[in-house]
C-alpha positions as a Markdown table, in Angstrom:
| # | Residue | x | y | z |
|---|---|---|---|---|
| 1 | Unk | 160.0 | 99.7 | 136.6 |
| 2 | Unk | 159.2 | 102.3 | 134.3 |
| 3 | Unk | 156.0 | 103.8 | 135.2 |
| 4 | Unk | 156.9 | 103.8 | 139.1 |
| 5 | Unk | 157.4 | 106.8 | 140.7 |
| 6 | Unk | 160.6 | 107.6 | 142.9 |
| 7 | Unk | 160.4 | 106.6 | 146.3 |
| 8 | Unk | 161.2 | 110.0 | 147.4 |
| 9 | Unk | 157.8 | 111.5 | 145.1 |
| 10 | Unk | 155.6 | 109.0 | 147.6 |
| 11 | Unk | 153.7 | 110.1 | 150.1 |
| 12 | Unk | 155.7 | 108.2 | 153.4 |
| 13 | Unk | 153.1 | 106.9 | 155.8 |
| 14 | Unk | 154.9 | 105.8 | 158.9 |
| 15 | Unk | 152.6 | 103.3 | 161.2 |
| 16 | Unk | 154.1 | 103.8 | 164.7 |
| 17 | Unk | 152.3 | 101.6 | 167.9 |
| 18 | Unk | 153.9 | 99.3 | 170.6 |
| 19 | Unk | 154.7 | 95.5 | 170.0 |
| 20 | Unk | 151.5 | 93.1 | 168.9 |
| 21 | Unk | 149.0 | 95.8 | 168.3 |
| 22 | Unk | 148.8 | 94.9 | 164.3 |
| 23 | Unk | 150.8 | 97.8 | 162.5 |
| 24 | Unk | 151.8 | 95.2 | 159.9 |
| 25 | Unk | 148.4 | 93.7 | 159.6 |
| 26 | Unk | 146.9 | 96.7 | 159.3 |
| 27 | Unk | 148.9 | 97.5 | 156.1 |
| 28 | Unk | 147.8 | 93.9 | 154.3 |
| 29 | Unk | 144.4 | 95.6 | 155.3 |
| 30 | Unk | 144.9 | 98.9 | 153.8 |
| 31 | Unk | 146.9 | 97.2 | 150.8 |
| 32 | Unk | 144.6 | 94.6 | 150.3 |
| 33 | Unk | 147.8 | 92.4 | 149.7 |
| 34 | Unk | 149.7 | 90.0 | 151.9 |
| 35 | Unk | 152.9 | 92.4 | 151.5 |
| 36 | Unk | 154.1 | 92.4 | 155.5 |
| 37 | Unk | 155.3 | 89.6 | 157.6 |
| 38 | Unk | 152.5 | 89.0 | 160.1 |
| 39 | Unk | 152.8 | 87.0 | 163.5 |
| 40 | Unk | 150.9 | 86.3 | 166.9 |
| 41 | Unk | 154.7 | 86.9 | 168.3 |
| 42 | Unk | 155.3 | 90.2 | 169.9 |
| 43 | Unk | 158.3 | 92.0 | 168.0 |
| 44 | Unk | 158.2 | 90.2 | 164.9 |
| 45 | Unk | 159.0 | 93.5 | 162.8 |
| 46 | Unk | 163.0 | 94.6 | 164.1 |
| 47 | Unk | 164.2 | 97.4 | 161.9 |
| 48 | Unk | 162.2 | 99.7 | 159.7 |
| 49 | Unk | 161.0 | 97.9 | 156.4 |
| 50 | Unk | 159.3 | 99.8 | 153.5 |
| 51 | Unk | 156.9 | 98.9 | 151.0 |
| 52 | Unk | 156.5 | 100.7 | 148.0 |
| 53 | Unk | 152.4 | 100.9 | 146.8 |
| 54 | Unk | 149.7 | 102.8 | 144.8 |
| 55 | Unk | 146.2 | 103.6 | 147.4 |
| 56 | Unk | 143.4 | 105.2 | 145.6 |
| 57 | Unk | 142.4 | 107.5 | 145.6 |
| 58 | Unk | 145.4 | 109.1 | 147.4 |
| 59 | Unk | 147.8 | 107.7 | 144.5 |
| 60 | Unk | 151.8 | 106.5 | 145.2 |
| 61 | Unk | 152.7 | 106.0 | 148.4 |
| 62 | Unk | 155.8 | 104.3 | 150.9 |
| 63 | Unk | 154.6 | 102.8 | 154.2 |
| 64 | Unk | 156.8 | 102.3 | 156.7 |
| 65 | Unk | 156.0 | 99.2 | 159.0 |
| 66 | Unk | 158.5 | 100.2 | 162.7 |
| 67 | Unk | 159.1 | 98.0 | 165.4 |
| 68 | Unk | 157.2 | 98.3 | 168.8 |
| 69 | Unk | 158.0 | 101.2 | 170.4 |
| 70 | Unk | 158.1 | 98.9 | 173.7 |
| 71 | Unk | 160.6 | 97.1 | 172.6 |
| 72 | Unk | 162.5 | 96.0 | 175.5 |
| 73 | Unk | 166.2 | 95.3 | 176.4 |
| 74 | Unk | 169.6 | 96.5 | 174.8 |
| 75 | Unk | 168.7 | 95.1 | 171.1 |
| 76 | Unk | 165.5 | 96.7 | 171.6 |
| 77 | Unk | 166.6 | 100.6 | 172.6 |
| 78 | Unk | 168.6 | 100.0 | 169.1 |
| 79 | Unk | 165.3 | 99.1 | 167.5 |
| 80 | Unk | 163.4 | 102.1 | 169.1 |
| 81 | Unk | 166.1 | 104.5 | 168.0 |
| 82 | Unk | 166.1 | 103.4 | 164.5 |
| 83 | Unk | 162.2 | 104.3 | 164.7 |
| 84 | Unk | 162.9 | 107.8 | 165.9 |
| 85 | Unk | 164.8 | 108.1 | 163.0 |
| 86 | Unk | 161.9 | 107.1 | 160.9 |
| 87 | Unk | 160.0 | 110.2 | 161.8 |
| 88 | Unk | 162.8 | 112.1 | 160.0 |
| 89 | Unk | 160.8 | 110.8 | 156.4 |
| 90 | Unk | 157.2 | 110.6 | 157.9 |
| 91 | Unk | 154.6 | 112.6 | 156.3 |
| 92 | Unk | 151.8 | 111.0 | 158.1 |
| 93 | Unk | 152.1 | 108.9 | 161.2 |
| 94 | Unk | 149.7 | 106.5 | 162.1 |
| 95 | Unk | 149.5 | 106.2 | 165.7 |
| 96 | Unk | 148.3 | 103.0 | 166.6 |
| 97 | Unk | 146.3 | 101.6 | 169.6 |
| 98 | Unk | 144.9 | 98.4 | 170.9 |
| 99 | Unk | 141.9 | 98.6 | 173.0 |
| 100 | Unk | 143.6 | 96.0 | 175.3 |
| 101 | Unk | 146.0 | 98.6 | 176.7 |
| 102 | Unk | 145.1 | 101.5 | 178.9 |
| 103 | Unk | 148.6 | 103.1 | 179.5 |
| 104 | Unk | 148.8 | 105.7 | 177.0 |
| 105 | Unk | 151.7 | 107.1 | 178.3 |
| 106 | Unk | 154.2 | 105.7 | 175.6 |
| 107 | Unk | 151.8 | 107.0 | 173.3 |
| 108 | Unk | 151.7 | 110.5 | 174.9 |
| 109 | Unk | 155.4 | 110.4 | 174.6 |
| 110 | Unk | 155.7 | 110.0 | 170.8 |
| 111 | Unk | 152.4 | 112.3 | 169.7 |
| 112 | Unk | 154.3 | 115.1 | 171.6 |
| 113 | Unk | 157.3 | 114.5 | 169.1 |
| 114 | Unk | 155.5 | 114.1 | 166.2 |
| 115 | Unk | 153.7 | 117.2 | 167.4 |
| 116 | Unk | 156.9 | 119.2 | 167.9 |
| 117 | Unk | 158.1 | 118.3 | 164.5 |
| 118 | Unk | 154.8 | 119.3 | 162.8 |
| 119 | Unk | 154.3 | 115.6 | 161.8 |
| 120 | Unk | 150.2 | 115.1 | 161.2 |
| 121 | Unk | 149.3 | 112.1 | 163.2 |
| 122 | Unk | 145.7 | 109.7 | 162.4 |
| 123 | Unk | 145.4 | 107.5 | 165.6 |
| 124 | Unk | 143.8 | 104.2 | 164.8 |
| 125 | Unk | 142.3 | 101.9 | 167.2 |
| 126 | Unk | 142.8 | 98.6 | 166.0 |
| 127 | Unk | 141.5 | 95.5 | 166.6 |
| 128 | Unk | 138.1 | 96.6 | 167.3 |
| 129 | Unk | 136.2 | 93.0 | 166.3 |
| 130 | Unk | 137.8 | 91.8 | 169.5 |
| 131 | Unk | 137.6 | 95.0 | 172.0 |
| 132 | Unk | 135.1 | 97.6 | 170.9 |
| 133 | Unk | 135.9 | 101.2 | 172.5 |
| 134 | Unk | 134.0 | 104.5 | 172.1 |
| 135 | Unk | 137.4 | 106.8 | 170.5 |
| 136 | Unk | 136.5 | 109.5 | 173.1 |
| 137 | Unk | 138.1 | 108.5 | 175.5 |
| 138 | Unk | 141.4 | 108.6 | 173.4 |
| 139 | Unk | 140.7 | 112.1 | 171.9 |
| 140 | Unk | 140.3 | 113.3 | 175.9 |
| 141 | Unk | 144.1 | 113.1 | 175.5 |
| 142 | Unk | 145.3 | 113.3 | 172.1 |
| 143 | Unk | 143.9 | 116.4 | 169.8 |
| 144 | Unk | 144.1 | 114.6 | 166.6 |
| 145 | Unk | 141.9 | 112.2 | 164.5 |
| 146 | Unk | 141.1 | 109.0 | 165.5 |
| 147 | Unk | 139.7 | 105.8 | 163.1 |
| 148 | Unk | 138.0 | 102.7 | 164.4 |
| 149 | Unk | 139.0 | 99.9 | 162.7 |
| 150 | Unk | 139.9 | 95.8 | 162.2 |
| 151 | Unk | 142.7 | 95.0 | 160.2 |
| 152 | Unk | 141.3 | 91.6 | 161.2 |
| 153 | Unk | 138.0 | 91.7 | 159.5 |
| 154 | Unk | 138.5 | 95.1 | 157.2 |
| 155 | Unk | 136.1 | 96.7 | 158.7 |
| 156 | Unk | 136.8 | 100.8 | 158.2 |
| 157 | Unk | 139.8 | 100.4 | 156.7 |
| 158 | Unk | 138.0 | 102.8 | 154.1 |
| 159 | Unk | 138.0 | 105.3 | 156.2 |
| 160 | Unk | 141.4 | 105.0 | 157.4 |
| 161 | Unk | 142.1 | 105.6 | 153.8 |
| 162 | Unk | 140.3 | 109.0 | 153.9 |
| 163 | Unk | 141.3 | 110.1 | 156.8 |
| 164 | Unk | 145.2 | 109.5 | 155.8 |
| 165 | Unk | 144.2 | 111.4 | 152.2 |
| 166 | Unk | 142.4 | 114.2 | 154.5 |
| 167 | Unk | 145.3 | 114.5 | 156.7 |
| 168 | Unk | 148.0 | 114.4 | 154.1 |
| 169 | Unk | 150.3 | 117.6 | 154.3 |
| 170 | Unk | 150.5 | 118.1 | 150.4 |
| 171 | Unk | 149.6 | 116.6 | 147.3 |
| 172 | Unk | 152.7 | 115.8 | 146.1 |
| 173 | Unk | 151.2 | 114.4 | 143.0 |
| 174 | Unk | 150.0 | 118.8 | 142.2 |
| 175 | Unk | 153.2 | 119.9 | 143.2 |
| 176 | Unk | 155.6 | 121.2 | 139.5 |
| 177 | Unk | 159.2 | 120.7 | 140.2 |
| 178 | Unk | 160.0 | 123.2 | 137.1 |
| 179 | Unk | 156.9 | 123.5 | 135.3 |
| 180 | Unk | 156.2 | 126.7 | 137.4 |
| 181 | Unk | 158.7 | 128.4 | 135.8 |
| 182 | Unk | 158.0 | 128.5 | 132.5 |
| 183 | Unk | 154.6 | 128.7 | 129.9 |
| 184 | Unk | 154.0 | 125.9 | 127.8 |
| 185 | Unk | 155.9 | 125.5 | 124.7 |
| 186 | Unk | 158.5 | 126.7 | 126.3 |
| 187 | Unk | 162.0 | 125.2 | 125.1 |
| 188 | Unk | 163.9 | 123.9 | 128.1 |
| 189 | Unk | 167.5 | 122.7 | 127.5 |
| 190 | Unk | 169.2 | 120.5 | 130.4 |
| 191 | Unk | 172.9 | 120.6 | 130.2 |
| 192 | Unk | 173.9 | 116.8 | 131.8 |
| 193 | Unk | 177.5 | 116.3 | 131.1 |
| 194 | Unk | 178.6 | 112.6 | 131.4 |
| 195 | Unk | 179.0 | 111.2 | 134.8 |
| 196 | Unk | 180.9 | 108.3 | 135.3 |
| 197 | Unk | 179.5 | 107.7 | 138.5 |
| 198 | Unk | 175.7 | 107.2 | 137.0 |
| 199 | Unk | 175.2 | 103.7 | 135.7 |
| 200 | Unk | 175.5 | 102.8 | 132.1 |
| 201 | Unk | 172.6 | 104.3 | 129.9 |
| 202 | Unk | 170.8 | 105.7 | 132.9 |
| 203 | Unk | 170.4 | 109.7 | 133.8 |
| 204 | Unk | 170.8 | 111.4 | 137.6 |
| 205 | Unk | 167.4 | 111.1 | 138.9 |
| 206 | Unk | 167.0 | 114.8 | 138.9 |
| 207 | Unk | 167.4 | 114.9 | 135.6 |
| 208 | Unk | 164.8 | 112.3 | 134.5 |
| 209 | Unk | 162.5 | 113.9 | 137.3 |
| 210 | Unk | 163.0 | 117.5 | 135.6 |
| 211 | Unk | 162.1 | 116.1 | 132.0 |
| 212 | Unk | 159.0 | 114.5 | 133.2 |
| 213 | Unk | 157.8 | 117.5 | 134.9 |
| 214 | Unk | 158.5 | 119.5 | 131.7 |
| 215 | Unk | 156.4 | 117.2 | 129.6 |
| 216 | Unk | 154.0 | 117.1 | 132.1 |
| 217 | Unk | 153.6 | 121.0 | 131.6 |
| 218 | Unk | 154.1 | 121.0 | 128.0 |
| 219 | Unk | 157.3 | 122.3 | 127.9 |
| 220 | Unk | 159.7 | 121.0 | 125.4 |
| 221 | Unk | 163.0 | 119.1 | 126.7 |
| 222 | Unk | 166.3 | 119.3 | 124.9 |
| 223 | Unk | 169.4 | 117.2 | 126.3 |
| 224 | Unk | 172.7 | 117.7 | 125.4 |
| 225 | Unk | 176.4 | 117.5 | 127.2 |
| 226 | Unk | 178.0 | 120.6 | 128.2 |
| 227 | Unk | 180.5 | 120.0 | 124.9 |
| 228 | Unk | 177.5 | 119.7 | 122.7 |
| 229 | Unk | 175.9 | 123.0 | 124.5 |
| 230 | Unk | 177.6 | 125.2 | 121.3 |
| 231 | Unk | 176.2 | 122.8 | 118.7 |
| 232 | Unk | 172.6 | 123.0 | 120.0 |
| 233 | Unk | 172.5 | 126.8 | 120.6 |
| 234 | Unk | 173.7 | 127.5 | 117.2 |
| 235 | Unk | 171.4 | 124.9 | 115.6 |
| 236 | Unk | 168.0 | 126.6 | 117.2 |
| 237 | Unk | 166.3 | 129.1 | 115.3 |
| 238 | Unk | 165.0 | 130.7 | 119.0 |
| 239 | Unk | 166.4 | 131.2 | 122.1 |
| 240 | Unk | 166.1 | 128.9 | 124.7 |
| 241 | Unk | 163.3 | 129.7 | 127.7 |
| 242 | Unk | 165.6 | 128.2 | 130.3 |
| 243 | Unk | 168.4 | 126.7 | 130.7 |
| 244 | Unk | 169.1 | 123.8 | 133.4 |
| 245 | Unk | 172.6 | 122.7 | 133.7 |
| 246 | Unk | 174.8 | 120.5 | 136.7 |
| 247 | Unk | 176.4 | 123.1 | 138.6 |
| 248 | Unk | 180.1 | 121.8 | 137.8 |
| 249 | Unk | 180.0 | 122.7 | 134.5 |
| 250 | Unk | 178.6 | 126.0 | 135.3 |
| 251 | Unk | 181.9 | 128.1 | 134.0 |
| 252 | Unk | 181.7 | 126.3 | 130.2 |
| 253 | Unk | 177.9 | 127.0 | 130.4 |
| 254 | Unk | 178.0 | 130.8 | 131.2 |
| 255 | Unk | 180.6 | 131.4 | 128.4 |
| 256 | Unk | 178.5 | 130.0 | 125.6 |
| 257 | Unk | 175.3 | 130.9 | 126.7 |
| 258 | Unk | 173.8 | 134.5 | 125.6 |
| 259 | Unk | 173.4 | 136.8 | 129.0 |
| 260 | Unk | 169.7 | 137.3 | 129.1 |
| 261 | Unk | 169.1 | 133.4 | 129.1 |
| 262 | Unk | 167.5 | 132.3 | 131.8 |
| 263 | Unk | 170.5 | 130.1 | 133.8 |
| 264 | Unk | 169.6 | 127.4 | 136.7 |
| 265 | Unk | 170.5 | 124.4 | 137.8 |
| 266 | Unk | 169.7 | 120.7 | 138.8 |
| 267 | Unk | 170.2 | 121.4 | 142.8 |
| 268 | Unk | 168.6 | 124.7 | 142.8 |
| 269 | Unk | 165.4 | 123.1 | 141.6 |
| 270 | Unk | 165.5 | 120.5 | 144.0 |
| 271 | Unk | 166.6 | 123.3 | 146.8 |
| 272 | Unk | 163.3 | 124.6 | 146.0 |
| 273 | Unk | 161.0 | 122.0 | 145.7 |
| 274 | Unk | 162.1 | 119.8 | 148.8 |
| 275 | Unk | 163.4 | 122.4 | 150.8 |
| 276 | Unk | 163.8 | 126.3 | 151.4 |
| 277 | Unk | 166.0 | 127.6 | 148.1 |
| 278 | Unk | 166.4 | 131.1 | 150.3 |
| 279 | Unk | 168.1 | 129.5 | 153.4 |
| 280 | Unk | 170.4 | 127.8 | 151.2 |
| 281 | Unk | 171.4 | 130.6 | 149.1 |
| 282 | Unk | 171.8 | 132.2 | 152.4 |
| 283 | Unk | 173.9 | 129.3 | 153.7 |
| 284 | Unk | 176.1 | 129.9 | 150.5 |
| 285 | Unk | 177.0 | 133.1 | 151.3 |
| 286 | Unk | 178.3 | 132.3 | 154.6 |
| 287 | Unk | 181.1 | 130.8 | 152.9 |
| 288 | Unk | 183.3 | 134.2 | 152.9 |
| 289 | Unk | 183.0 | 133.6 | 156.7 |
| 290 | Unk | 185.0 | 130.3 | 156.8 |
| 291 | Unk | 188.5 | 130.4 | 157.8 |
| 292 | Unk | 191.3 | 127.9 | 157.1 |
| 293 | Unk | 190.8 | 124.6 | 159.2 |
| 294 | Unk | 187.2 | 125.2 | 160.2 |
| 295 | Unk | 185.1 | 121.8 | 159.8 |
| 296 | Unk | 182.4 | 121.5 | 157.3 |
| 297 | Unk | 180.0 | 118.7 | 156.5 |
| 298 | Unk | 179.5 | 117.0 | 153.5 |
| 299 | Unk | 176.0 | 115.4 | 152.8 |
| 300 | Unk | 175.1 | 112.9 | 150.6 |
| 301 | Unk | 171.6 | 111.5 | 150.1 |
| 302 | Unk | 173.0 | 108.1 | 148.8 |
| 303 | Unk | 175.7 | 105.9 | 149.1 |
| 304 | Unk | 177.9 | 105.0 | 146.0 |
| 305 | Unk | 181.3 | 104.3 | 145.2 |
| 306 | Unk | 183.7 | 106.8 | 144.7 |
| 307 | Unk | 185.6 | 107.5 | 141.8 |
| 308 | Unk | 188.2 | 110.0 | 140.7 |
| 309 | Unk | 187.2 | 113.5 | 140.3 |
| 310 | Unk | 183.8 | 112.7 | 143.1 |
| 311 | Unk | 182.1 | 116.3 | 143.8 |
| 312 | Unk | 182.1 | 115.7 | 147.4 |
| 313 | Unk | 185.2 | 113.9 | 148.5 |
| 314 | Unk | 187.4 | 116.1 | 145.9 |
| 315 | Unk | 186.1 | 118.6 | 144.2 |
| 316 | Unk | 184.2 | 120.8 | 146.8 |
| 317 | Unk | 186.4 | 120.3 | 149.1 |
| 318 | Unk | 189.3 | 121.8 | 146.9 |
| 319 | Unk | 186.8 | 124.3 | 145.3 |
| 320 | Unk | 186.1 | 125.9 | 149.0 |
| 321 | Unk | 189.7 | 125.6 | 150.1 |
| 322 | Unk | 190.4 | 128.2 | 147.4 |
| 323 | Unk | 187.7 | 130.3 | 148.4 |
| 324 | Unk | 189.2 | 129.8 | 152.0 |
| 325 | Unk | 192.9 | 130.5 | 150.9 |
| 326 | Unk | 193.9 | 127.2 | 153.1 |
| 327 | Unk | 192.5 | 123.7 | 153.5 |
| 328 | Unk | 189.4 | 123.3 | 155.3 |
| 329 | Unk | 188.7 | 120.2 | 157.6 |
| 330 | Unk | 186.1 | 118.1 | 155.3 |
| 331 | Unk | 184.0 | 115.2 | 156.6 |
| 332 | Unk | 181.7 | 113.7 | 154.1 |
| 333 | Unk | 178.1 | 111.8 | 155.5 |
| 334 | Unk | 176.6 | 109.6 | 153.1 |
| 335 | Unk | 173.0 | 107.9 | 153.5 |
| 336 | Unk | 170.0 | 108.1 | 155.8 |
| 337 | Unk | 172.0 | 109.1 | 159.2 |
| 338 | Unk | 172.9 | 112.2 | 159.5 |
| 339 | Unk | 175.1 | 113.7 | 162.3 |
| 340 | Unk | 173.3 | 114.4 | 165.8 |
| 341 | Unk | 176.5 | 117.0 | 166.7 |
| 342 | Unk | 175.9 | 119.2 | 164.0 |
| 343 | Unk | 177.3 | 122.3 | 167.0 |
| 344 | Unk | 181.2 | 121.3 | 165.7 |
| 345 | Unk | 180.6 | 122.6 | 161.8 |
| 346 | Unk | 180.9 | 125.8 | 160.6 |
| 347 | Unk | 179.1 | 125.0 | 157.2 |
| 348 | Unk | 176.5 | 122.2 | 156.2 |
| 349 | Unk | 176.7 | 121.5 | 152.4 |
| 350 | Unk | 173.8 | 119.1 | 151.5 |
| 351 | Unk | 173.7 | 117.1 | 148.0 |
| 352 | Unk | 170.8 | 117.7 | 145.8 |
| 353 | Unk | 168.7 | 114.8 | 147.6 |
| 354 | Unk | 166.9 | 113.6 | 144.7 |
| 355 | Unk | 166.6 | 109.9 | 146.9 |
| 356 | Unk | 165.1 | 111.8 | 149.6 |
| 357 | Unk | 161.8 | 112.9 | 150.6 |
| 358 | Unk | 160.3 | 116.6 | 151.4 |
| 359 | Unk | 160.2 | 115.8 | 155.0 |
| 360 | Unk | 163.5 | 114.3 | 155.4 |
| 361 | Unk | 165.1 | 117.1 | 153.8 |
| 362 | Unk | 163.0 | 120.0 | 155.6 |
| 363 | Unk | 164.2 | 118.1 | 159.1 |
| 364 | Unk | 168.2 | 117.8 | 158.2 |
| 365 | Unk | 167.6 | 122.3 | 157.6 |
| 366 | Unk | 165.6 | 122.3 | 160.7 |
| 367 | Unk | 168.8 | 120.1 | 162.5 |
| 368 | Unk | 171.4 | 122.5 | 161.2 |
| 369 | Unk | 169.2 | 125.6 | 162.2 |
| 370 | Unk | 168.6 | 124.7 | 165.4 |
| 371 | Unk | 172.2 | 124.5 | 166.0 |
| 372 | Unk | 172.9 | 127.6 | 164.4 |
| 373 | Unk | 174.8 | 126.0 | 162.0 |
| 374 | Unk | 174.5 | 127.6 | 158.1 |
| 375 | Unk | 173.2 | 125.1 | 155.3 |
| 376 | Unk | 173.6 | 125.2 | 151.8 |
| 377 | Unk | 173.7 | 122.4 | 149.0 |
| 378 | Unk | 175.7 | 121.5 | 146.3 |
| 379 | Unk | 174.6 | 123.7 | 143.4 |
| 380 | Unk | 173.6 | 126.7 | 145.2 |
| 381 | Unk | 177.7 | 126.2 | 147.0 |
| 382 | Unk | 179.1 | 126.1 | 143.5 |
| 383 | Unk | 177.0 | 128.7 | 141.8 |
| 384 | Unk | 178.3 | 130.8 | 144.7 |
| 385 | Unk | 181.6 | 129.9 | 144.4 |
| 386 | Unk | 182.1 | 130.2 | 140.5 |
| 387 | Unk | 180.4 | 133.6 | 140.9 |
| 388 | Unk | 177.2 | 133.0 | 139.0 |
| 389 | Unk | 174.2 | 132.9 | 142.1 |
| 390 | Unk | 172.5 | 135.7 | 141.7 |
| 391 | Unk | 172.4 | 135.1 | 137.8 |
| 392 | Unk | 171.4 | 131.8 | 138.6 |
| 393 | Unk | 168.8 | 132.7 | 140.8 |
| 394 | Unk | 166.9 | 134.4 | 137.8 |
| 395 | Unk | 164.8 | 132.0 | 137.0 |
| 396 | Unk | 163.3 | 132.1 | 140.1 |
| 397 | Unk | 162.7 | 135.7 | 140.4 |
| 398 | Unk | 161.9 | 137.0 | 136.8 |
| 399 | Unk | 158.2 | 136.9 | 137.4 |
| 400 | Unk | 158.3 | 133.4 | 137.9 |
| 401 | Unk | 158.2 | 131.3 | 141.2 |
| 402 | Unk | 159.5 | 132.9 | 144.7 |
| 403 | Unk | 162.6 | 131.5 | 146.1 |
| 404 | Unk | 161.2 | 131.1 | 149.2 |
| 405 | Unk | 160.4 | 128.3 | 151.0 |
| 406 | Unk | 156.6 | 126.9 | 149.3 |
């Protein structure tokens, strides 16, 4: 629908908790809506399933319902792993507990990861109609914020709800993609040449997010393809305020557009908002570094079929083997797994991520730079390599918005 926002604008709530203690049920609760499969049957929720919802007052959010983290037996590690992975998206975990059970220790186990990840966690006590407990004896051993509640009965689900708004790590709702950059009235043009990849009458995400946040700032949008770029400019009686533009076209771009116009483009943005804009521009410069046959990784956000001409399978890869003077050894990720050997590359080039959230991107940097691998993403790797990054990087500099991680 229209008037839904992307999944990766949602605030991800991740409800983590061993087998039978009511993680689903306690999302009917909070939901007020019969929206997860609910049984008496330990282990009825296998892999990971998401549910898409507005909560006021916090506004649009994604819950993630896992399976138990007790799971048992070889199909259950598999089912436990593919939780861990869910903590890559979390931005609040809800830790959950049943009064019945007094080993905490699987509990200790995951609080100490989300902890090391900088994951806030809410621990809920559930089921408190049939098992009342006094929560101090769980904060003795976990230093975070614990709720009382029955997803049974209702009872404090309310303040479940507050303490999950309280706890949040932003307000992602507040947070301007591009409208930091420029005053109102300002006149924006977005250079989104035709992709033949994108379905039929539909815009890149990125781009539909950037003209909503314009409009949301009262900034004025213009669209155009890079071959009607020439048109447009000469048409204007002002200069544009900024120009936004997919980083493949960059080379027409620059040689129509007046010097002392503000240049940027669709991944740089998203580098900024989602991630750390400075890391990647420094992960772009590594590329001098690279050597013929050293191994870099592609990243892709989403899966989709590949056509002729596909930035990541064809024309990075033959863009940095120029650079290089040789071929370099390309191996292309796509979708929500991401490599756990990251050691072998010499360079991480991530997509834009428009499908992703803050925190997933945030933890595939934090992957890379723990192994001491450089990361960069698509735009910021092209602007590099066509010789236009610091011009690009303008617009972030010029008195407007740092390029440093927010």
């Amino acid at each position: 629908m229209l008037n839904q926002a992307p999944a990766a604008s949602r605030l991800h709530i991740g409800l983590f908790g061993r087998r039978n203690v009511g993680k689903s049920s306690l999302i009917n609760a909070i939901t007020g809506q019969q929206i997860a499969l609910v049984s008496g049957q330990p282990g009825t929720t296998t892999d990971p399933v998401y549910k898409s919802m507005e909560i006021l007052p916090i506004g649009p959010v994604m819950f993630m319902d896992t399976a138990g983290l007790d799971d048992e037996g070889e199909v259950g590690t598999l089912r436990v792993n593919k939780t861990r992975k869910v903590m890559d998206r979390t931005d609040v975990a809800l830790l959950v507990f049943s009064p019945q059970v007094a080993d905490w220790s699987l509990e200790l186990e995951w609080y100490q990861a989300f902890k090391a990840r900088k994951i806030p966690v809410v621990g809920v006590i559930n089921r408190i109609d049939e098992n009342d407990v006094d929560a101090a004896l769980f904060e003795e051993y976990f230093d975070v914020p614990f709720v009382k509640v029955s997803s049974k009965t209702g009872l404090y689900v309310d303040k479940l709800t507050e303490a999950i708004q309280t706890y949040a790590p932003v307000d992602l709702s507040g947070v301007a993609l591009v409208g930091d950059l420029v005053n109102s009235d300002a006149l924006v043009v977005l250079v989104a040449p035709p992709d033949k990849q994108s379905p039929k009458g539909r815009l890149k995400l990125a781009q539909v997010q950037v003209i909503r946040d314009l409009l949301d700032h009262h900034a004025m949008a213009l669209t155009v393809t890079d071959d009607e770029l020439p048109t447009l400019l000469a048409s204007l009686n002002r200069r544009p305020d900024l120009v936004i533009a997919d980083a493949q076209v960059f080379d027409k771009v620059t040689r129509v557009l007046p010097g002392d116009v503000l240049l940027t483009s669709f991944s740089m943005v998203l580098a900024r908002f989602k991630g750390d804009l400075g890391l990647m521009v420094e992960g772009a410069r590594t590329i001098d570094s690279l050597k013929p046959g050293d191994k870099v990784l592609i990243a892709e956000a989403c899966t989709h079929h590949a056509m002729e001409g596909d930035i990541a399978r064809e024309r990075l890869p033959q863009w940095l083997s120029q650079k290089v003077g040789g071929d370099v050894s390309i191996t292309v990720n796509t979708g929500v797994d991401f490599p756990e050997d990251l050691g072998q590359y010499k360079l991480v080039v991530h997509c834009g991520a428009c499908m992703f959230n803050r925190r997933q991107v945030t933890t595939r940097l934090q992957k890379a730079t723990q192994a001491g691998v450089p990361v960069t993403n698509f735009g910021v790797a092209i602007a590099y390599l066509k010789g236009v990054l610091d011009s690009s990087l303008r617009a972030f500099e010029d008195g407007h918005a740092s390029i440093e991680k927010r």
